[in-house]
C-alpha positions, -999 to 999 in steps of 0.1 A, spaced: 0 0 0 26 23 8 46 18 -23 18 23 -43 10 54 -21 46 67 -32 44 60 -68 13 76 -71 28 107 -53 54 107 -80 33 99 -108 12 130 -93 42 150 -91 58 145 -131 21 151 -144 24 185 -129 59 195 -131 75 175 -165 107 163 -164 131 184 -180 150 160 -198 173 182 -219 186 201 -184 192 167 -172 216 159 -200 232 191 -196 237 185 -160 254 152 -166 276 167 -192 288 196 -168 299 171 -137 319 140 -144 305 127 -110 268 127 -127 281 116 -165 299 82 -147 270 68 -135 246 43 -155 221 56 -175 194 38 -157 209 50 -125 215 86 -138 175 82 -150 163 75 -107 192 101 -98 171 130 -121 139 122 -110 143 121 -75 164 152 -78 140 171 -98 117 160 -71 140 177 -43 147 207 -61 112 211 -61 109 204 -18 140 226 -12 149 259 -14 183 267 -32 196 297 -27 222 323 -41 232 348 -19 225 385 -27 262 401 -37 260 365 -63 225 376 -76 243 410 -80 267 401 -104 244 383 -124 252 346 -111 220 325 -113 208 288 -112 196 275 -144 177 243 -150 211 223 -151 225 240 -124 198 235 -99 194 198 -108 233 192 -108 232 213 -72 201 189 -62 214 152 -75 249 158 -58 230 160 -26 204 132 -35 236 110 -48 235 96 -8 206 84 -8 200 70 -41 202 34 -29 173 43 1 137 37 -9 121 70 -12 108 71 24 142 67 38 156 90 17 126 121 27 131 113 62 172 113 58 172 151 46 138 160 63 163 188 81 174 203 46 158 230 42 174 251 19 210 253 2 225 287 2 256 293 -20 278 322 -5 303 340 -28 335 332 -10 347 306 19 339 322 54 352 320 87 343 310 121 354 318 156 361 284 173 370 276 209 386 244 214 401 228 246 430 204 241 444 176 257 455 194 285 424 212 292 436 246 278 413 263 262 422 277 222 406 300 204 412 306 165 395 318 130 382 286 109 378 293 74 351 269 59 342 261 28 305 245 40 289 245 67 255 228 84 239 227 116 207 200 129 176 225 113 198 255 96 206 257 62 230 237 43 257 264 35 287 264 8 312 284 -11 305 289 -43 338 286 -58 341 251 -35 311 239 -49 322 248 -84 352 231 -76 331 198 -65 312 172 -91 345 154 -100 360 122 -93 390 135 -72 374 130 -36 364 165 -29 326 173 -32 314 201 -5 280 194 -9 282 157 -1 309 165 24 280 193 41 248 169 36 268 136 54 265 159 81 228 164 78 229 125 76 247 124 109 231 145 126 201 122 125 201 108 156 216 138 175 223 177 175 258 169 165 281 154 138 296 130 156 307 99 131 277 76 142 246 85 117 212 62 123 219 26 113 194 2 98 185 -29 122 205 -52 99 237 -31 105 255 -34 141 265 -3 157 297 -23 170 310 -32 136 306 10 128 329 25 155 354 -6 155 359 4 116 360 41 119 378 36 146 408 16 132 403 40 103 411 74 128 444 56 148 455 52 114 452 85 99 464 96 139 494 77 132 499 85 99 499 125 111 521 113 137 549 101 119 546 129 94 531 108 69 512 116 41 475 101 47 452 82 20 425 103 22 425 142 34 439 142 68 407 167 77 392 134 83 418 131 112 405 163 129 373 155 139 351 119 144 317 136 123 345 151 99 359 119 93 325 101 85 318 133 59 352 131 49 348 95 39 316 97 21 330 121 -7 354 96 -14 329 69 -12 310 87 -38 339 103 -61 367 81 -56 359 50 -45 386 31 -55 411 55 -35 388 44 -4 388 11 -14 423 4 -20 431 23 15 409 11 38 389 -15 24 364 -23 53 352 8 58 341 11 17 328 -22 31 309 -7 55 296 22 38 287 4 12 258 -16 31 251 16 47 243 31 18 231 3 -2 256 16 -33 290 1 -45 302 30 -67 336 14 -71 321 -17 -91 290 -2 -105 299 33 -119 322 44 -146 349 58 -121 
């Protein structure tokens, strides 16, 4: 009943508000990310996302509209299937209630900066100026920098706006990213922090030694950062995470029901 529930919903939907096929095949042709995958794939990818552009606002901030930057059809569905790339292997019921906290998108014209306190091992406290490229919070917006998110849609392991709505994934289960999203009832909880967990001493030892680390060493700088930080290379360089740390690809590949590395043109 519920399925048919949905697919009425969506047959509801595309009657309304038609498909834009041609902005779809423009928006695969800008990102490498989007042209990789399968055309049958791509084909629930567009749909979905056209659906989500629709839910969501996306936003350009003011001094952007000012010099004349603006979404077109390819851009806004590029923008929405980059975000709805997570949770392309979730029926559509998981995948509403998995971003029911986005809200809106807002593209900022540069990176920005925030002031951070943080205590360290020795219970002194620091404070310092972060420069971020995104940012997210449990019910606020998701917010990038427009030149990182022009910078993202490759296949090099950087993608802001994957990196931003892992975060909103996260946060699922709490007000904070903290590396331990909401797990289905066939995953075990124990299995998740044993892997990240071998994954952080690693990078920790890695940093330690003055090694250079497989992934971004980011990863090694914060627990929710290192669960974002492994789901853009999940999704645009899979191999990379594969070939590093093979059970947590594992892992997020039965979390997110996907196996880029063996089913997209990467």
């Amino acid at each position: 009943m519920l399925r048919r529930l949905q697919r009425w919903r969506a047959a509801r939907f595309e009657a309304r508000h038609p498909f834009p096929e041609h902005d779809w095949r423009e928006a695969r042709a800008r990102l490498p990310l989007l042209a990789a995958l399968p055309d049958a794939t791509a084909g629930r990818l567009g749909h979905r996302a056209w659906r989500f552009a629709h839910d969501k606002r996306l936003s350009l901030h003011p001094d952007l509209v000012a010099e004349h930057f603006e979404f077109d059809g390819p851009a806004r569905l590029a923008l929405a299937a980059q975000a709805c790339l997570l949770t392309l292997g979730w029926g559509e019921r998981d995948h509403h209630d998995a971003l029911a906290s986005v809200h809106e998108i807002l593209v900022l014209p540069e990176a920005f900066h925030r002031r951070v306190e943080e205590m360290d091992e020795f219970g002194v406290m620091h404070e310092y100026d972060d420069e971020r490229a995104g940012e997210t919070s449990h019910q606020g917006p998701v917010v990038v920098a427009y030149p990182d998110l022009m910078a993202s849609g490759g296949l090099d392991g950087f993608n802001v706006l994957i990196h931003e709505l892992s975060h909103k994934l996260d946060m699922g289960n709490s007000l904070d990213a903290d590396g331990f999203p909401p797990l289905s009832s066939d995953m075990d909880p124990r299995e998740w922090h044993r892997v990240f967990t071998a994954v952080w001493d690693d990078l920790q030892a890695r940093l330690a030694r003055d090694e250079a680390t497989p992934i971004d060493d980011y990863a090694a700088s914060h627990p929710g950062e290192c669960f974002a930080v492994a789901c853009e290379y999940f999704f645009t360089a899979p191999r990379t995470l594969h070939d590093a740390y093979p059970a947590l690809y594992d892992l997020l590949s039965r979390y997110f029901r996907q196996d880029p590395a063996s089913e997209y043109a990467y």
